[in-house]
PyMOL Python script that loads the backbone (N, CA, C, O; Angstrom):
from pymol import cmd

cmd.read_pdbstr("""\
ATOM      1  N   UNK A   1      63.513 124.437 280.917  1.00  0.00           N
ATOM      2  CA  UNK A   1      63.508 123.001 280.825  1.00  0.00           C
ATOM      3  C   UNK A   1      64.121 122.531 279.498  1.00  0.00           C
ATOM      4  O   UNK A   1      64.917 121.596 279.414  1.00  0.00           O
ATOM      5  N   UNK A   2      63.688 123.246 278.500  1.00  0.00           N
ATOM      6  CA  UNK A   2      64.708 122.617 277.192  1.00  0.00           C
ATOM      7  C   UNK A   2      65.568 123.781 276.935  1.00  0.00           C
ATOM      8  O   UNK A   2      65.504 124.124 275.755  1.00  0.00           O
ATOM      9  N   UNK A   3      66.181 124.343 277.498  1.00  0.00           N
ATOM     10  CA  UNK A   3      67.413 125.445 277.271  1.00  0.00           C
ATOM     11  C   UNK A   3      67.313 126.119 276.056  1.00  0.00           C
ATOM     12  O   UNK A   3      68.066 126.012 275.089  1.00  0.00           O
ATOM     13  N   UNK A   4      66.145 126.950 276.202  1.00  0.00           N
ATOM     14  CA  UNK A   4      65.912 127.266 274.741  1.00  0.00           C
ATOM     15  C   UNK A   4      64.589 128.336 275.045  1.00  0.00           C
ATOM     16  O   UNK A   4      63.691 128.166 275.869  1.00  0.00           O
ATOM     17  N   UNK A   5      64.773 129.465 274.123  1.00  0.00           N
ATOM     18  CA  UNK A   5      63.573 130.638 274.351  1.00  0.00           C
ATOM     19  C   UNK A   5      62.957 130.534 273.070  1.00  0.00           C
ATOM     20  O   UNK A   5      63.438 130.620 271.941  1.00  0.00           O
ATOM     21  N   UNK A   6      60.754 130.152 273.834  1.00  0.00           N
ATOM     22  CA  UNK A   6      60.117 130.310 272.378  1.00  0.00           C
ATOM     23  C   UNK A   6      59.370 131.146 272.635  1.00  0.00           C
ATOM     24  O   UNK A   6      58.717 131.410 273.645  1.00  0.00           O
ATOM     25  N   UNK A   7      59.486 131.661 271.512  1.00  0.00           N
ATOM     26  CA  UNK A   7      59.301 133.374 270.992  1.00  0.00           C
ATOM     27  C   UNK A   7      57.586 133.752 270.597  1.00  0.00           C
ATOM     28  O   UNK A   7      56.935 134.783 270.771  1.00  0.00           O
ATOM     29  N   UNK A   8      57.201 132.341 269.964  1.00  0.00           N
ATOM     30  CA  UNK A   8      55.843 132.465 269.934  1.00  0.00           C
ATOM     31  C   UNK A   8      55.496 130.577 269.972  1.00  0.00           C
ATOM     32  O   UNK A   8      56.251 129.610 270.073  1.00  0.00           O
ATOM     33  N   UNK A   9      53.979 130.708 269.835  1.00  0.00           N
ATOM     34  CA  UNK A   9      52.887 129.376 269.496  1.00  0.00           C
ATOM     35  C   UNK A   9      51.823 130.024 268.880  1.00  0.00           C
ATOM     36  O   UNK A   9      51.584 131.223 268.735  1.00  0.00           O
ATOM     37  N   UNK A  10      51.020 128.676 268.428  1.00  0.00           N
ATOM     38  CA  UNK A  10      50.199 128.731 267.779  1.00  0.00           C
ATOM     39  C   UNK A  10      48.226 128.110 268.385  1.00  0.00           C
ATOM     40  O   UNK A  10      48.091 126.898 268.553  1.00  0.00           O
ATOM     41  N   UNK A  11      47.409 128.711 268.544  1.00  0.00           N
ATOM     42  CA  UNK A  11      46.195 128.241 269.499  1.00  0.00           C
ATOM     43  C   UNK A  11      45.275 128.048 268.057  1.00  0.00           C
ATOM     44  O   UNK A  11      45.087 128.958 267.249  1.00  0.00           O
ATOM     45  N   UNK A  12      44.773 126.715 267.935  1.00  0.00           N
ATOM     46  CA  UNK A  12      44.152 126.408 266.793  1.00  0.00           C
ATOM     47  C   UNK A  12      42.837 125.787 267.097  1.00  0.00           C
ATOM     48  O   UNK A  12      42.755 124.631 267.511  1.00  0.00           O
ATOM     49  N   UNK A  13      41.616 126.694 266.854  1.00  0.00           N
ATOM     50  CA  UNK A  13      40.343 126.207 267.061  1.00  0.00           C
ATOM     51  C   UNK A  13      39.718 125.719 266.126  1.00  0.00           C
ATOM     52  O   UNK A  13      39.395 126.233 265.055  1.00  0.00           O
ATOM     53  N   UNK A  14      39.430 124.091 266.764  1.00  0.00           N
ATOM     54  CA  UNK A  14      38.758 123.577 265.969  1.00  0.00           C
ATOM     55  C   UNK A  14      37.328 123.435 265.107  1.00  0.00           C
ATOM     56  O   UNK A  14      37.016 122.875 264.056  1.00  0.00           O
ATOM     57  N   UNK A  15      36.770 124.072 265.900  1.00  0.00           N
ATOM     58  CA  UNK A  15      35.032 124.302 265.004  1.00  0.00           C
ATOM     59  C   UNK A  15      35.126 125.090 264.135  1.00  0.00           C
ATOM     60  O   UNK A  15      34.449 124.937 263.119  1.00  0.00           O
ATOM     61  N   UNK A  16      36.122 126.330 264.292  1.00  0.00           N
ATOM     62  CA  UNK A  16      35.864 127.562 263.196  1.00  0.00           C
ATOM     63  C   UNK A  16      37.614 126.990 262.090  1.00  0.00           C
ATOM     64  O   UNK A  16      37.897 127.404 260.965  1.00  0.00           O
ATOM     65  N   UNK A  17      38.352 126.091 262.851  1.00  0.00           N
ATOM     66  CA  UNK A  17      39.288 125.807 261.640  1.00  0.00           C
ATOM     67  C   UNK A  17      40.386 127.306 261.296  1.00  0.00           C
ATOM     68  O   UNK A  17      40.763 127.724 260.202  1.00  0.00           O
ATOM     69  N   UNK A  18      40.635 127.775 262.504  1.00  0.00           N
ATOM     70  CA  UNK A  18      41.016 129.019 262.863  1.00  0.00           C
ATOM     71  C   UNK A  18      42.691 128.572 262.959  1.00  0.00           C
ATOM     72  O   UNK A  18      42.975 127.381 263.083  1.00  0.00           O
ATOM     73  N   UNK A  19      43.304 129.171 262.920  1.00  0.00           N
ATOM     74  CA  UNK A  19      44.601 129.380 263.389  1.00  0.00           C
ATOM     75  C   UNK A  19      45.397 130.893 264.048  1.00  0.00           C
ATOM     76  O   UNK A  19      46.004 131.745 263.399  1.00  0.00           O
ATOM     77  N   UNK A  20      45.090 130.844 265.825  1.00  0.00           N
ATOM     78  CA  UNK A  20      45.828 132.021 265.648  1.00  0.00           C
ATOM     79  C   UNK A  20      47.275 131.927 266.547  1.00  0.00           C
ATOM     80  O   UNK A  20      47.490 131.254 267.555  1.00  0.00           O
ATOM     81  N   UNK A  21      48.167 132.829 265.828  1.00  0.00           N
ATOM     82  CA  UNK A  21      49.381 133.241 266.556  1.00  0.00           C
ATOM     83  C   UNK A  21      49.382 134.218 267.679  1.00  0.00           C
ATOM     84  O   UNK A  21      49.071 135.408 267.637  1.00  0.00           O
ATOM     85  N   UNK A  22      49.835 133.423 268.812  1.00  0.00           N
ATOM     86  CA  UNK A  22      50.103 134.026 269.986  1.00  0.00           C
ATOM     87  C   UNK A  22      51.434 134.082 270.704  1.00  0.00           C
ATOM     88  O   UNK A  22      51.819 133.019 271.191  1.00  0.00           O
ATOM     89  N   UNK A  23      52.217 135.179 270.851  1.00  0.00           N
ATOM     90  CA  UNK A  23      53.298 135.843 271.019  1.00  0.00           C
ATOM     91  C   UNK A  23      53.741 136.276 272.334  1.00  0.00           C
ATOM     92  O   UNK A  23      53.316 137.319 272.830  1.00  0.00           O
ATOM     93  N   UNK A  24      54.787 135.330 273.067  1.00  0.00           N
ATOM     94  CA  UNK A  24      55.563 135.162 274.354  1.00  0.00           C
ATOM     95  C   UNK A  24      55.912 136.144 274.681  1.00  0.00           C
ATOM     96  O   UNK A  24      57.117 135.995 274.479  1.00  0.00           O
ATOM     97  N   UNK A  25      55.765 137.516 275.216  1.00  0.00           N
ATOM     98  CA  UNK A  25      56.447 138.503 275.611  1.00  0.00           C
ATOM     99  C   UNK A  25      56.298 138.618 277.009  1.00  0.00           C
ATOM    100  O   UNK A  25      55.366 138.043 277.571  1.00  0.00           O
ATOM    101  N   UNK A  26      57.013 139.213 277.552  1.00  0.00           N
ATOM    102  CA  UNK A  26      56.715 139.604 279.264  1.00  0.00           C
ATOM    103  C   UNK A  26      55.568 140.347 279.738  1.00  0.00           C
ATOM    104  O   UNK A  26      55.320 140.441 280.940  1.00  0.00           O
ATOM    105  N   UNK A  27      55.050 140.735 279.076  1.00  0.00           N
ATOM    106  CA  UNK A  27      53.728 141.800 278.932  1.00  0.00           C
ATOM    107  C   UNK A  27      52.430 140.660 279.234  1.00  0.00           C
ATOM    108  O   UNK A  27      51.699 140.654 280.224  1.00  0.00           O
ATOM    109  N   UNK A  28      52.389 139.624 277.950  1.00  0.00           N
ATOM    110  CA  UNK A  28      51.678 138.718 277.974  1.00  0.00           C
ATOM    111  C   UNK A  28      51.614 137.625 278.797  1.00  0.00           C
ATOM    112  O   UNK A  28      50.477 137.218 279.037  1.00  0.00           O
ATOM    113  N   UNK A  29      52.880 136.828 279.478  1.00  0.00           N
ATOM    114  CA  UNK A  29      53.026 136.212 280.555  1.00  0.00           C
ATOM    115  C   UNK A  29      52.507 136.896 281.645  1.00  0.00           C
ATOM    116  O   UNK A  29      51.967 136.080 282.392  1.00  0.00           O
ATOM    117  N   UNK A  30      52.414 138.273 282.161  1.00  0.00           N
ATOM    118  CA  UNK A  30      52.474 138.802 283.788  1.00  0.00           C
ATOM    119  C   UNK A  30      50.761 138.665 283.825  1.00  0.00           C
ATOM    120  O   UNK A  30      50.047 138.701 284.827  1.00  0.00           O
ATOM    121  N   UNK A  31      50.248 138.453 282.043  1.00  0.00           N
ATOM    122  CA  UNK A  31      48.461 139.006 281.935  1.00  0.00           C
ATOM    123  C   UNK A  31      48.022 137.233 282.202  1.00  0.00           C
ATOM    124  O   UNK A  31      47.087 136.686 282.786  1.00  0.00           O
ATOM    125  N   UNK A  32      48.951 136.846 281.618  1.00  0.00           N
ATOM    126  CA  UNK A  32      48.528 135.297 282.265  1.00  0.00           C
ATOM    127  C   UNK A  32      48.471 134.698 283.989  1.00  0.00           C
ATOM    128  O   UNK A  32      47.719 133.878 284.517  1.00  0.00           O
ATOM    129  N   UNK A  33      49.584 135.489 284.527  1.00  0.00           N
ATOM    130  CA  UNK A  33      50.079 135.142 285.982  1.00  0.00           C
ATOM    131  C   UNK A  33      48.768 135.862 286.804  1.00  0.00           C
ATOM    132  O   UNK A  33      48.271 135.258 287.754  1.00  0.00           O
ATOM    133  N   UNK A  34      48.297 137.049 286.425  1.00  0.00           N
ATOM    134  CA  UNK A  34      47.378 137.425 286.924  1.00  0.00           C
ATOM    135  C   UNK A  34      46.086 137.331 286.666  1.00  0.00           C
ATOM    136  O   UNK A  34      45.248 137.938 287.332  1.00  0.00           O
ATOM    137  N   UNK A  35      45.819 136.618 285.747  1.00  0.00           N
ATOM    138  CA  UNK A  35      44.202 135.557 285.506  1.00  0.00           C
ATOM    139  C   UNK A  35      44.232 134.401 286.889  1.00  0.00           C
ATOM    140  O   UNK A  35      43.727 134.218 287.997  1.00  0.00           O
ATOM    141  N   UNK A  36      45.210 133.808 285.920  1.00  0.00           N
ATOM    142  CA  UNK A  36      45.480 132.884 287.581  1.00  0.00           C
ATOM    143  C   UNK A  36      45.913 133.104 288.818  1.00  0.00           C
ATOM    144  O   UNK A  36      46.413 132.172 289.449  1.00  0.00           O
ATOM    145  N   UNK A  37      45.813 134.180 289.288  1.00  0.00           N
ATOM    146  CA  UNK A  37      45.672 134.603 290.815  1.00  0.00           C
ATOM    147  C   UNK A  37      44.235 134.885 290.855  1.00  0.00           C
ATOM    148  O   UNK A  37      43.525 134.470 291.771  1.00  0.00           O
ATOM    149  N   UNK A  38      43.858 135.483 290.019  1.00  0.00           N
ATOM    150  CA  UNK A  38      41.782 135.928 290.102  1.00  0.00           C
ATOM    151  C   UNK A  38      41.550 134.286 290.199  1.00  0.00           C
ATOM    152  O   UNK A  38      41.210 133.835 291.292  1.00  0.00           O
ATOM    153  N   UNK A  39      41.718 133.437 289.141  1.00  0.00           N
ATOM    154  CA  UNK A  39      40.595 132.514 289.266  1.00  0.00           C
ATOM    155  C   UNK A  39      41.075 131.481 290.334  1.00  0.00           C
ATOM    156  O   UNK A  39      40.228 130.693 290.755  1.00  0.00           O
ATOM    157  N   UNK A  40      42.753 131.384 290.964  1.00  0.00           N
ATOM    158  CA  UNK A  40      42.532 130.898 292.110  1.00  0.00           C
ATOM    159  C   UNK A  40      42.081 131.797 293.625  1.00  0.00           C
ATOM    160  O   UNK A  40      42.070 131.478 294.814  1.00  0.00           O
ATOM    161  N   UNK A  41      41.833 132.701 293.080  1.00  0.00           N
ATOM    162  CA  UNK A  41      41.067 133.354 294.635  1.00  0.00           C
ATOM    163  C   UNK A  41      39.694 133.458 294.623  1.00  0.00           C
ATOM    164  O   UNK A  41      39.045 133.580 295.662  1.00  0.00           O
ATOM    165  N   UNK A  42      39.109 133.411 293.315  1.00  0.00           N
ATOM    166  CA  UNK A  42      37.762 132.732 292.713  1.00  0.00           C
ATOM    167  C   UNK A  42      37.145 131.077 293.701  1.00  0.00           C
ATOM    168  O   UNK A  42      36.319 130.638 294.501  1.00  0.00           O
ATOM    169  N   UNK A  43      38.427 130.718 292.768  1.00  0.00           N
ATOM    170  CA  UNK A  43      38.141 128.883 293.677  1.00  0.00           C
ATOM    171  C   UNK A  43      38.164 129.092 294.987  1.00  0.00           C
ATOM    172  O   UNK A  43      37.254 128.626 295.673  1.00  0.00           O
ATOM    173  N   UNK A  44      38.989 129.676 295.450  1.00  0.00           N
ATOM    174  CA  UNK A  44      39.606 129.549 297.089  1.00  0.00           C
ATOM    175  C   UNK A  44      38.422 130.053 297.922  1.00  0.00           C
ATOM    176  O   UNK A  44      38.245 129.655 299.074  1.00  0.00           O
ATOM    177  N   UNK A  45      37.521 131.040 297.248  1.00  0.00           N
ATOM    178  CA  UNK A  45      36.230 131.864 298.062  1.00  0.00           C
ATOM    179  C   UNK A  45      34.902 131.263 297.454  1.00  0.00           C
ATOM    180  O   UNK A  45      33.792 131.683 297.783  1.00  0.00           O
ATOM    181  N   UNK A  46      35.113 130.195 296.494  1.00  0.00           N
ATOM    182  CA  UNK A  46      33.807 128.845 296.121  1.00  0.00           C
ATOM    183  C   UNK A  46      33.408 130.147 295.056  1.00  0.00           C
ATOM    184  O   UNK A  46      32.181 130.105 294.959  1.00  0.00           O
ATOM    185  N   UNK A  47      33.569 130.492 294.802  1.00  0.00           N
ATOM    186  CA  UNK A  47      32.785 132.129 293.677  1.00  0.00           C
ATOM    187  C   UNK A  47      33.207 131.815 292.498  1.00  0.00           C
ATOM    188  O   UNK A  47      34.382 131.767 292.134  1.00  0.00           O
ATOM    189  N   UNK A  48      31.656 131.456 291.485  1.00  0.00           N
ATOM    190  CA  UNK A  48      31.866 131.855 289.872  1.00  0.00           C
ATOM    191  C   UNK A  48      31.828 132.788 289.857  1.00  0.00           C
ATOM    192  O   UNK A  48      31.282 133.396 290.778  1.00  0.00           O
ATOM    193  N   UNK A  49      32.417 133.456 288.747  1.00  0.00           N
ATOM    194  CA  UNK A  49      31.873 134.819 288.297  1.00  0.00           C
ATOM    195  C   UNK A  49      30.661 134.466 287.306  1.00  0.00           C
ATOM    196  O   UNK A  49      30.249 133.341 287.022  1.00  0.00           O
ATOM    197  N   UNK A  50      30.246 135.566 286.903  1.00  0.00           N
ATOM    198  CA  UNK A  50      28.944 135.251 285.891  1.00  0.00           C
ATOM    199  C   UNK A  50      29.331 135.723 284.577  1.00  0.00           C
ATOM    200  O   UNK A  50      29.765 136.846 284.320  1.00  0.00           O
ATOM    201  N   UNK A  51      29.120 134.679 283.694  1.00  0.00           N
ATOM    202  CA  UNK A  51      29.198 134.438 282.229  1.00  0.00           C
ATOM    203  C   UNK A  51      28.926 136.069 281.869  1.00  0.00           C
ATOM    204  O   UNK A  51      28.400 136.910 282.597  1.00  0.00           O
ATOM    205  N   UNK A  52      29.558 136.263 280.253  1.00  0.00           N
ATOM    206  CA  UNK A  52      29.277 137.615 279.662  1.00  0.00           C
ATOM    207  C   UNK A  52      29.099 136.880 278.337  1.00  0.00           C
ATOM    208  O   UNK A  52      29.925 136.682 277.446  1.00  0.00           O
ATOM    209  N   UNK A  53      27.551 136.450 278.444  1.00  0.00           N
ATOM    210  CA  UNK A  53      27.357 135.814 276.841  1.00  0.00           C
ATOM    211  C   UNK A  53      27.866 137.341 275.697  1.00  0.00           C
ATOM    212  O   UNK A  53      27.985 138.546 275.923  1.00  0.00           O
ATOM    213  N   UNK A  54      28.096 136.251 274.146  1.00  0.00           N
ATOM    214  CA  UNK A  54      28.333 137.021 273.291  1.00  0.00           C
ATOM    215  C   UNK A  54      27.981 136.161 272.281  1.00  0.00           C
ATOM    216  O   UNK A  54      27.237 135.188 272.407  1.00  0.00           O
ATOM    217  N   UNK A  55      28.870 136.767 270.633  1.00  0.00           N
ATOM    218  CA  UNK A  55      28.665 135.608 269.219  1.00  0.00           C
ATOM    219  C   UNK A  55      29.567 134.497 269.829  1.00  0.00           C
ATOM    220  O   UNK A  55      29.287 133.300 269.779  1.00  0.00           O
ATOM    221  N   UNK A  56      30.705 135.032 270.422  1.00  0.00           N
ATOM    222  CA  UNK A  56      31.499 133.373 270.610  1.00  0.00           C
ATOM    223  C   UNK A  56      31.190 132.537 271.032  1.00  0.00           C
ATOM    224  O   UNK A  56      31.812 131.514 270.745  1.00  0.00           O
ATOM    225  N   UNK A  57      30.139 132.457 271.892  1.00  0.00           N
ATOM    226  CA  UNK A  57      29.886 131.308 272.786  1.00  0.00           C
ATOM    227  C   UNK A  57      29.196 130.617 272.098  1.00  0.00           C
ATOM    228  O   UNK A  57      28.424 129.969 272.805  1.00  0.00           O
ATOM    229  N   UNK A  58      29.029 130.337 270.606  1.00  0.00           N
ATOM    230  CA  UNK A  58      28.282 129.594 269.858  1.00  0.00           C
ATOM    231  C   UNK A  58      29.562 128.666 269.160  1.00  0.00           C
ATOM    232  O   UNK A  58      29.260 127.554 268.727  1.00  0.00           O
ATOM    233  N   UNK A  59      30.759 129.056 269.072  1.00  0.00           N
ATOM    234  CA  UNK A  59      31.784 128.391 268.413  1.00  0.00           C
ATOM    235  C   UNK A  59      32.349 128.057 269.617  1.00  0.00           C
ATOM    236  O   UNK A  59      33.055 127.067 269.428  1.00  0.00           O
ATOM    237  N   UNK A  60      32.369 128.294 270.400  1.00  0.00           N
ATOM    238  CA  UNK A  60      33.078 127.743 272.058  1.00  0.00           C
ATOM    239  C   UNK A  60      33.304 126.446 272.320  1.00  0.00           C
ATOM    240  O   UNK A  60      32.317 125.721 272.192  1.00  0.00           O
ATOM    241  N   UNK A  61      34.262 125.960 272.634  1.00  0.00           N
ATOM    242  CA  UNK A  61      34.222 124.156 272.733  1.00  0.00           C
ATOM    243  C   UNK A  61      33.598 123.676 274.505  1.00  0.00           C
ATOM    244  O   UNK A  61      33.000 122.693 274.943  1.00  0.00           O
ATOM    245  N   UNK A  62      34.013 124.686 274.991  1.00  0.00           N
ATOM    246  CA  UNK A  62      33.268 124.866 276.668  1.00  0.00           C
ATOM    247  C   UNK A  62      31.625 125.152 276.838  1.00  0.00           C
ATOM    248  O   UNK A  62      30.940 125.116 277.861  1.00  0.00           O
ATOM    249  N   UNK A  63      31.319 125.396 275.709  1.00  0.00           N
ATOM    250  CA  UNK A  63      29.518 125.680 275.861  1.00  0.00           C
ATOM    251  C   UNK A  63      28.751 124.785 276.593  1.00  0.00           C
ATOM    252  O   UNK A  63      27.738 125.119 277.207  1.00  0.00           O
ATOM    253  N   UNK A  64      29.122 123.852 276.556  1.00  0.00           N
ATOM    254  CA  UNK A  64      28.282 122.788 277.180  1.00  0.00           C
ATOM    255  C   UNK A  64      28.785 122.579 278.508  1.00  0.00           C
ATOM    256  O   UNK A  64      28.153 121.685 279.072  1.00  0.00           O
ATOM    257  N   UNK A  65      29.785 123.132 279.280  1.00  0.00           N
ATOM    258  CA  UNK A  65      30.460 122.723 280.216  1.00  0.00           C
ATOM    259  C   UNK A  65      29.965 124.572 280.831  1.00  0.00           C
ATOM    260  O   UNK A  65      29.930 124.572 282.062  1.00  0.00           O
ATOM    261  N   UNK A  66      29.715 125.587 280.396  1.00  0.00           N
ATOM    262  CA  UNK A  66      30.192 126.661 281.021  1.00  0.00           C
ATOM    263  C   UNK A  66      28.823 127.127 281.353  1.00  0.00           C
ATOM    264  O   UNK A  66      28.568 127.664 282.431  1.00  0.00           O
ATOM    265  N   UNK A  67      27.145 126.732 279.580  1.00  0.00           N
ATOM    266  CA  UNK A  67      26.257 126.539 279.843  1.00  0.00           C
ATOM    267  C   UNK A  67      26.188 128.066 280.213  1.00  0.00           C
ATOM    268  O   UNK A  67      26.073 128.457 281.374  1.00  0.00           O
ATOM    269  N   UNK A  68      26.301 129.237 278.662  1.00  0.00           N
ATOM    270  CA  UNK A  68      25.776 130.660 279.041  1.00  0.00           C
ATOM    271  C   UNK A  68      24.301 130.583 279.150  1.00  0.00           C
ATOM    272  O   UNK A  68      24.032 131.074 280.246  1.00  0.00           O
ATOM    273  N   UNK A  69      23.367 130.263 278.641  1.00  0.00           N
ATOM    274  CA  UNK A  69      22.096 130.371 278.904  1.00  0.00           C
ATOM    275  C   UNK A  69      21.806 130.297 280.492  1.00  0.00           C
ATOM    276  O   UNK A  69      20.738 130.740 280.913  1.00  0.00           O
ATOM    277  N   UNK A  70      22.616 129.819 281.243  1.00  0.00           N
ATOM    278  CA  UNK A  70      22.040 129.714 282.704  1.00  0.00           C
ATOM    279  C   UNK A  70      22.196 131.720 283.477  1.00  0.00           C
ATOM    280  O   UNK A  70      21.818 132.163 284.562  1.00  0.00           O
ATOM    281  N   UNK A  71      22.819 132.331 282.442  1.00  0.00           N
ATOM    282  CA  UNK A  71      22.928 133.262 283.155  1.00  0.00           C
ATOM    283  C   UNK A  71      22.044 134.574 282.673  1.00  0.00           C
ATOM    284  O   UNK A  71      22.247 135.782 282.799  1.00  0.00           O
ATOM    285  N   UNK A  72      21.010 133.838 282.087  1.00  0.00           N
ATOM    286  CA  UNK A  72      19.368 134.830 281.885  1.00  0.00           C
ATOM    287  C   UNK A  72      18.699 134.835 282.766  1.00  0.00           C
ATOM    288  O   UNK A  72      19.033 134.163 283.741  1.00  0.00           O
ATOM    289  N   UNK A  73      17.496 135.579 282.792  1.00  0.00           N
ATOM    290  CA  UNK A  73      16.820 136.025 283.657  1.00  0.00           C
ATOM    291  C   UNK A  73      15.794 134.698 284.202  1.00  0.00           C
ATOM    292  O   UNK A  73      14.576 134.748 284.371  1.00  0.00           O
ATOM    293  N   UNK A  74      16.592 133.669 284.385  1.00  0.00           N
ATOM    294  CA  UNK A  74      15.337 132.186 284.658  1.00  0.00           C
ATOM    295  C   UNK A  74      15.930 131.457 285.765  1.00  0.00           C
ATOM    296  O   UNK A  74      17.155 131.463 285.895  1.00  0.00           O
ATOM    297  N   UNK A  75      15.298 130.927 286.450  1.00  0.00           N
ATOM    298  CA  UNK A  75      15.631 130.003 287.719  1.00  0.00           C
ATOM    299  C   UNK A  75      16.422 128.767 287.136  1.00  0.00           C
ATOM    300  O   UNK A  75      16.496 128.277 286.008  1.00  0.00           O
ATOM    301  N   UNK A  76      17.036 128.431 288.474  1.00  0.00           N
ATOM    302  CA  UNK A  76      18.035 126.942 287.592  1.00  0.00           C
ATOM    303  C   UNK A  76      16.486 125.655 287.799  1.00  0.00           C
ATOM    304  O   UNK A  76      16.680 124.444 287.698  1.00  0.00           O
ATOM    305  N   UNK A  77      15.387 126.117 288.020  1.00  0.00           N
ATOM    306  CA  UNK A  77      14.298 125.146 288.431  1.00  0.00           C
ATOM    307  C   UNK A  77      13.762 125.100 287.452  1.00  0.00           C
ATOM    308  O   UNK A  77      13.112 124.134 287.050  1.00  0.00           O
ATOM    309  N   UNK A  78      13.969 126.363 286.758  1.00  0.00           N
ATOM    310  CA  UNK A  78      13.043 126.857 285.309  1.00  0.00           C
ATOM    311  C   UNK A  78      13.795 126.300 283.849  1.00  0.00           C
ATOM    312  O   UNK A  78      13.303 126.046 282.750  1.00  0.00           O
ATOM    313  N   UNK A  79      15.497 126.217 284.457  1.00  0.00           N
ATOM    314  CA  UNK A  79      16.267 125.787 283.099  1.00  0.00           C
ATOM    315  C   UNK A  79      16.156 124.219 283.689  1.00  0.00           C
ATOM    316  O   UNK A  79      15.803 123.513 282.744  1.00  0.00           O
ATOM    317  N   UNK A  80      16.319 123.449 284.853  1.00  0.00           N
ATOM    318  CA  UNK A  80      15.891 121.821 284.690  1.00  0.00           C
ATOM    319  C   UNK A  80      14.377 121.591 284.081  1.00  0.00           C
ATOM    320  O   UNK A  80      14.137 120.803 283.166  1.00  0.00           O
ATOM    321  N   UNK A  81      13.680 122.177 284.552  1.00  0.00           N
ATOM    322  CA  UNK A  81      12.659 121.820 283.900  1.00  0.00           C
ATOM    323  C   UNK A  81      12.586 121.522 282.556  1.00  0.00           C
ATOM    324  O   UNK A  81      12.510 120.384 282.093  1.00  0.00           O
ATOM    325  N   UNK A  82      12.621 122.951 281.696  1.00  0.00           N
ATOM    326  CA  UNK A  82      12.888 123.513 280.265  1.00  0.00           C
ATOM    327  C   UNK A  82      13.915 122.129 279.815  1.00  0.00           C
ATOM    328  O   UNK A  82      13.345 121.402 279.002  1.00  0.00           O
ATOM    329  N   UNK A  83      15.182 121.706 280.172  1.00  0.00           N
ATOM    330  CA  UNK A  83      16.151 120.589 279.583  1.00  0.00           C
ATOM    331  C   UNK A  83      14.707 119.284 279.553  1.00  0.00           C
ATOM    332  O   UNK A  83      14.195 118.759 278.564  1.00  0.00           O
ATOM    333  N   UNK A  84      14.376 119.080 281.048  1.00  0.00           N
ATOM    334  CA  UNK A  84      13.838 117.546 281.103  1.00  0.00           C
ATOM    335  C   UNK A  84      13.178 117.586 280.140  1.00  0.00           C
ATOM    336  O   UNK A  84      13.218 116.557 279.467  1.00  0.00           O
ATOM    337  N   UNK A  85      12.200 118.839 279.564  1.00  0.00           N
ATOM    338  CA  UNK A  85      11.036 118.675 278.643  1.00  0.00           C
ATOM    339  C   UNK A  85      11.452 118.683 277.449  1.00  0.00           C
ATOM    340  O   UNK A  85      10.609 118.377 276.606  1.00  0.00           O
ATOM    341  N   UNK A  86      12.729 118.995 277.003  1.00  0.00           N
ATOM    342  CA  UNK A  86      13.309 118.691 275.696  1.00  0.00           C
ATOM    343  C   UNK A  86      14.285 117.210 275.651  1.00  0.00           C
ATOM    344  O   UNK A  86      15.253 116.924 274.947  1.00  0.00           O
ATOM    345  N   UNK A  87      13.864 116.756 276.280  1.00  0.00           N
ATOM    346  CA  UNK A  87      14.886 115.150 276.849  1.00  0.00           C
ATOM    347  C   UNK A  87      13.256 114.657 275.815  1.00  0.00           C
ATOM    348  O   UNK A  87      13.134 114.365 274.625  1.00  0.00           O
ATOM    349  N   UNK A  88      12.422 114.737 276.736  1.00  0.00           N
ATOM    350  CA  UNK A  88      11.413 113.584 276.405  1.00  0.00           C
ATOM    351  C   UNK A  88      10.506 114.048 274.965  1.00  0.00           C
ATOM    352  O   UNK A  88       9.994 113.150 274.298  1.00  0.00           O
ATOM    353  N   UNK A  89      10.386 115.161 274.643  1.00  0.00           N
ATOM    354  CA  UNK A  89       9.527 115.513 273.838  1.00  0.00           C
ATOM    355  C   UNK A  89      10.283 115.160 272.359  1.00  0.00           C
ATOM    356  O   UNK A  89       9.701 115.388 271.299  1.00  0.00           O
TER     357      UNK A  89
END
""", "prot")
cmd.dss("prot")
cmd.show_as("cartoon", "prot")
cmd.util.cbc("prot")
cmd.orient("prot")
């Protein structure tokens, strides 16, 4: 589209104030093409996979949207509950 090959970019996270360089090669594109065949055959069969909490998910900008704690050993009856009672208390 702009007649022109870029060689690299840059992915800059904001909570940790990070900057990292990430590098266009054919290697790295085919690892991209094939995430997105998993997670559209993911969507296509209604299937999350299940979270692999770690340290990152504390600097994560998706935490609140991805919500690793739901994937402990507790009912989603047990984590509404647990939220409502920290709403009001």
């Amino acid at each position: 589209m702009l007649c022109c090959d870029i060689a690299c970019g840059f992915i800059y996270y904001g909570e940790t104030r990070h900057r990292t360089k990430i590098v266009f090669d054919t290697e790295g594109r085919e690892k991209v093409r094939q995430m997105f065949k998993e997670m559209h055959k993911y969507f296509s069969q209604r299937y999350t996979p299940k979270v692999k909490i770690s340290k990152s998910c504390n600097a994560c900008s998706l935490k609140n949207v991805c919500v690793p704690e739901l994937n402990k050993n507790i009912s989603a009856a047990q984590y509404i509950s647990r939220k409502l009672k920290e709403e009001d208390g």
